[in-house]
N, C-alpha and C positions, 0 to 999 in steps of 0.2 A: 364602458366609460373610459379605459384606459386607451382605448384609440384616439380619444383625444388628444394625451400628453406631449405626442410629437407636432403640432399645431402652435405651442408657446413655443419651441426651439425654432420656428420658422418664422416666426416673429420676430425673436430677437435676431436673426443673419439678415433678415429685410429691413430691420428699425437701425442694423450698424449701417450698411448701404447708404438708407438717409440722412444718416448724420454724418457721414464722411461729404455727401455731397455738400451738404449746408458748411461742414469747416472749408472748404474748398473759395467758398461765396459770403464772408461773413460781411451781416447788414444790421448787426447791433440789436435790435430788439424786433427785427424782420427776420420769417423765413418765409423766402419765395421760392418756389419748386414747379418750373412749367412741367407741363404733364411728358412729356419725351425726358425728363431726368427721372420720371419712377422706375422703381426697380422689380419688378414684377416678380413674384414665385409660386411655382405650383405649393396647394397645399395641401402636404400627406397626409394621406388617408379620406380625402375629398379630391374625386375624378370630377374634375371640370371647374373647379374653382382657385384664383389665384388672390392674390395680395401684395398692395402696395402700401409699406408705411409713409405716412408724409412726414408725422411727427411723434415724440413720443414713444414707448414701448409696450405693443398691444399684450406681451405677453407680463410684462411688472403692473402696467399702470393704465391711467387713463392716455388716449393716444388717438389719434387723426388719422386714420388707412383708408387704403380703396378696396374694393372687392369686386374682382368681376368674375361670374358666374358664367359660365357655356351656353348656349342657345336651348333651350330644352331640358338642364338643370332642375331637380325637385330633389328636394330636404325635408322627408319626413318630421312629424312632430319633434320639438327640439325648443330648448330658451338656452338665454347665456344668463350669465351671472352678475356681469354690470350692465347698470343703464344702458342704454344706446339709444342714437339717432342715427339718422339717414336721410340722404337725400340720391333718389337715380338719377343718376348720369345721362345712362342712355339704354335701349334695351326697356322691356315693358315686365318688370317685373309684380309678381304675385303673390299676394302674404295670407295664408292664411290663419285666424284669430276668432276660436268661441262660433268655429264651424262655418264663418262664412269668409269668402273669400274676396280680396279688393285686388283691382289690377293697376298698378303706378307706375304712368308712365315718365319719359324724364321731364325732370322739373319736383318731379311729387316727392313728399317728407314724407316719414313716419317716423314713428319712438315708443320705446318700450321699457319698461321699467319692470319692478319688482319680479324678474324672470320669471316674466308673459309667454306663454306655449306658443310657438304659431308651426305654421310649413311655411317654404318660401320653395318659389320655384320661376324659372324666366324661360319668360314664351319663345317659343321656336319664332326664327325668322334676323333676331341679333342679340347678340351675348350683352347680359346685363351688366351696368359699371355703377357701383353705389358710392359714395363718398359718406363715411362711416364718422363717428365722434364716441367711443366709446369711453365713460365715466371711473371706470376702474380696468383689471385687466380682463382680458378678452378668454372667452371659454366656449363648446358649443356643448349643451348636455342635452343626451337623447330624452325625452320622454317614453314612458310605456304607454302604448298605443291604450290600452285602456284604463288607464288611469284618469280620474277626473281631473278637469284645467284647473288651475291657479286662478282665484278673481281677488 
């Protein structure tokens, strides 16, 4: 579990990024961020997946990021600890939930609550980009492969 821990520190060096951008461009009760001012970062201890804060700070709080996942990308059984949604970007992303598996391509939501087990993994062919809303701070905790799911 403790390969986690460095995932909040790379949060918070991506969520400063965003917020210098936004004092850069101040719009009063507006934050608008075209997609060419994210700040993109690999995130250690996960080969093939990055992160962009838009708003907020994934590793304190509830906060608005992107994720994008490598072409070919799988994530073992795993839940976080706050809420979340999602919506894909782009990229045909695959979640799997209580053994069966959905494939969302972009446009598609999902949400998860009470840390829901799933796997996630994104089909070969184009690296998946989700646009995230997470409800508290951001966590990834492994599951034991044989331990029964959460309902």
């Amino acid at each position: 579990m403790n390969r986690f821990l460095p995932v909040a520190g790379l949060f918070g060096l991506v969520t400063i990024a965003a917020a210098d951008k936004a004092k850069d461009a101040p719009m009063g009760d507006a934050l608008l961020m075209p997609a060419a001012t994210l700040k993109w970062a690999d995130v250690p201890g996960f080969k093939g997946v990055k992160l962009a804060t838009a708003d907020g700070d994934p590793a304190k709080g509830a906060s608005h990021f992107y994720l994008k996942f490598v072409a070919g990308f799988t994530a073992p059984l795993h839940h976080h600890s706050a809420d979340h949604s999602g919506t894909v970007v782009s990229g045909t992303l695959v979640l799997g939930v209580d053994g069966k598996t959905s494939k969302l391509p972009p446009g598609s939501f999902f949400s998860f609550s009470h840390a829901k087990p799933h796997t996630t993994a994104c089909l070969a062919g184009a690296d998946c980009v989700l646009a995230m809303d997470a409800r508290d701070k951001w966590d990834v905790v492994p599951e034991a492969a044989d331990k029964p799911t959460k309902k």
